[in-house]
One Martini backbone bead per residue (centre of mass of N, CA, C, O) as a GRO file, in nm:
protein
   65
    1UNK     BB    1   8.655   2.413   0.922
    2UNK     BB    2   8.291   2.490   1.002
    3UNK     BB    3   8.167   2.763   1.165
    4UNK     BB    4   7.849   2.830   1.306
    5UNK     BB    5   7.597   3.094   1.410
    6UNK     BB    6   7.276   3.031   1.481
    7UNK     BB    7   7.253   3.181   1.775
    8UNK     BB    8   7.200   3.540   1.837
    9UNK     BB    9   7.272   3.805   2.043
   10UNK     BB   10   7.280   4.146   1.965
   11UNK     BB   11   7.084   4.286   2.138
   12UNK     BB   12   7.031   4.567   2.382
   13UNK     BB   13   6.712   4.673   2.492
   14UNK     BB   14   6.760   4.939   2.808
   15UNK     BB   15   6.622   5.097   3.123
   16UNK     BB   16   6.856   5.039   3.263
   17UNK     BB   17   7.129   5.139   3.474
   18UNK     BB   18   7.266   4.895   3.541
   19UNK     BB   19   7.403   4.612   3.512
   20UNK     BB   20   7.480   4.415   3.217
   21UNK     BB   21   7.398   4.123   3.077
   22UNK     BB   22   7.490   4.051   2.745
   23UNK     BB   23   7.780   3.858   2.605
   24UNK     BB   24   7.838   4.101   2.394
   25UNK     BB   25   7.631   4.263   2.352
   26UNK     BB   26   7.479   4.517   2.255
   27UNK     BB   27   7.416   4.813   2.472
   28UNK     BB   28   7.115   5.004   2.524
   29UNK     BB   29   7.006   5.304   2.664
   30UNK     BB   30   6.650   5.362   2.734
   31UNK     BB   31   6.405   5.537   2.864
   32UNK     BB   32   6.183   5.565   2.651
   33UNK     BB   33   6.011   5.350   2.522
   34UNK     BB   34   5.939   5.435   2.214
   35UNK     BB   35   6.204   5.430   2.140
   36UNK     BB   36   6.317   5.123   2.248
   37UNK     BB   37   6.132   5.034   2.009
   38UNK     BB   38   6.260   5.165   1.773
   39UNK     BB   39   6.537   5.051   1.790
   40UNK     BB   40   6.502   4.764   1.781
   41UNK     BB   41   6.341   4.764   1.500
   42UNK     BB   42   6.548   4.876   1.345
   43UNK     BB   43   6.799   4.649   1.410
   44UNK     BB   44   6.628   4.436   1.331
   45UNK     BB   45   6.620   4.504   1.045
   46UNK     BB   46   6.942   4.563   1.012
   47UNK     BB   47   6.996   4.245   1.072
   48UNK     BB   48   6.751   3.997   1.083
   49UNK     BB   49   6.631   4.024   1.317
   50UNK     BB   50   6.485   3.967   1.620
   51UNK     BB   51   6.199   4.116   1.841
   52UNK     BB   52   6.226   4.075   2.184
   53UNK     BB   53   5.971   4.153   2.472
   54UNK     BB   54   6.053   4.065   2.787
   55UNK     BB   55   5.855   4.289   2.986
   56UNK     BB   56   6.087   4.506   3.138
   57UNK     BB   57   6.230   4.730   2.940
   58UNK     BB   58   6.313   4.509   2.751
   59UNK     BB   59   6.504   4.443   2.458
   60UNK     BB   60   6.582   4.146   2.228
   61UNK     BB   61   6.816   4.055   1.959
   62UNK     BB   62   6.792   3.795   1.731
   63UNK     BB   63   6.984   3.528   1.585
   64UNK     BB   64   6.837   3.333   1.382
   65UNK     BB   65   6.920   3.024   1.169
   0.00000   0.00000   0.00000
């Protein structure tokens, strides 16, 4: 059996202090906008992931399938 894992959230970029649900997903926690725009974009570069702006001070990186 071949079992394929087409959509996951890899990455949790917030400026969150307090707990996050990320379901498994790595959470970074950056108080600065600029930064955790720069770490997302990055993250999602070298991931090959999607990133998506919450607009909340959170971004998550998603791997789509």
């Amino acid at each position: 059996m071949n079992v394929n894992l087409t959509h996951a959230i890899l990455a949790v970029i917030t400026s969150e202090e307090g707990p996050v649900e990320s379901g498994g997903a790595v959470v970074f926690r950056i108080r600065d906008e600029k930064e955790r725009e720069r770490v997302a974009k990055y993250i999602g570069t070298v991931t090959l992931g999607m990133v998506h702006d919450l607009r909340n001070g959170t971004y998550i990186v998603v791997k789509h399938g």
